[in-house]
N, C-alpha and C positions, 0 to 999 in steps of 0.2 A: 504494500500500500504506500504510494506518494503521500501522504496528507492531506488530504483535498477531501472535500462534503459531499458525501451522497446529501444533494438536497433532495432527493424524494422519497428518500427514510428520513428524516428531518421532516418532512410534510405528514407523512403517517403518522410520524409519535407523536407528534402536535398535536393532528387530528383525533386519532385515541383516547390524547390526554382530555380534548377538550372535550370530545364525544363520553367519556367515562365522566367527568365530574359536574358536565351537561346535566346528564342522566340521574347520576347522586342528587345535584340538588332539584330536580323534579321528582325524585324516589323521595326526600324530605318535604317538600311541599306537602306532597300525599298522605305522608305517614302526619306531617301535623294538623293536615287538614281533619284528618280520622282522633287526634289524639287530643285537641286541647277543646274546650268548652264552651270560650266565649268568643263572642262576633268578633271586637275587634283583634283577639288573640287569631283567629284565623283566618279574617280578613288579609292580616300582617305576614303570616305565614305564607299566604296562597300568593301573594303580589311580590315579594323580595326574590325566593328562591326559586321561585319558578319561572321569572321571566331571566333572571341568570342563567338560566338552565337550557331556556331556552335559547337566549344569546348564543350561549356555548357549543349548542349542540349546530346553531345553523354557523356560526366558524369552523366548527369541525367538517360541516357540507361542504363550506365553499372550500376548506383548506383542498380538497379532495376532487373538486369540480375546475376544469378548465377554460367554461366558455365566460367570457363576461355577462352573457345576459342573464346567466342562471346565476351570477354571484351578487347582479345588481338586485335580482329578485327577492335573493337571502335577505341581502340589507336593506331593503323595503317590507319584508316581513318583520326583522328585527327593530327597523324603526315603528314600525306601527306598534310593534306589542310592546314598545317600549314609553310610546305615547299612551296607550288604550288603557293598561293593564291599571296604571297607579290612579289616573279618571277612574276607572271601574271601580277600585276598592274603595276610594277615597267616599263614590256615592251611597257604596255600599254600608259603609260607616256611618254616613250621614240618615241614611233611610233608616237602619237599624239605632241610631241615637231619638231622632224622631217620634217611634213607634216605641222607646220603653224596651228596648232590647238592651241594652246595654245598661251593666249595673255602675251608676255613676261614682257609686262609693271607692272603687276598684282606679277612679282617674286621678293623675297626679293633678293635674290640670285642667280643669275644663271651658275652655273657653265659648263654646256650643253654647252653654248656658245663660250666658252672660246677651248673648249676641239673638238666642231666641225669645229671650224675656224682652229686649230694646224692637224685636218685633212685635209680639204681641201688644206693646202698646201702643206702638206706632199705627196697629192694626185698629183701635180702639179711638 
């Protein structure tokens, strides 16, 4: 061997790597989705790990993919889930603080509260 890089083992162990811890954190997303109790504990769980996961998993596609249209399409998924996902919890949270789902004793902070009482009067 000269010293020189096989870059196309270099591309596989990348993609491996990213494709294996891709996967772990959508395997943890799952497992806390099943595992903890409250809204916004899984709200938090479902939106972090899993759009990581997903990030990694479609790097691990494009590391692996040669044409540029299939790698701009990665990154137009990864952008979108990257925009959607933390909207989605966020209202999720919001609908669930709303309706009494969420026990408020449990927040360090709430400032929900402060901001739906300055409506209701506003409403009045």
């Amino acid at each position: 061997m000269n010293g020189s890089v096989d870059w196309s083992l270099v591309g596989e162990v990348a993609a491996s790597a990213a494709l294996l811890l891709g996967c772990l954190l959508s395997l943890l997303a799952a497992v806390g989705l099943l595992r903890l109790s409250d809204v916004l504990a899984r709200m938090h769980t479902t939106a972090k790990p899993q759009v990581l996961g997903v990030v990694l998993s479609l790097v691990a596609v494009g590391l692996q993919l040669n044409r540029g249209t299939d790698v701009a399409m990665l990154v137009a998924i990864g952008a979108f889930q990257l925009l959607t996902v933390p909207v989605a919890a966020h209202m999720v949270g919001r609908a669930a603080y709303r309706t009494g789902q969420v026990d408020r004793s449990t927040l360090a902070h709430d400032d929900l509260a402060d901001r739906l009482a300055e409506e209701e009067r506003s409403a009045r």
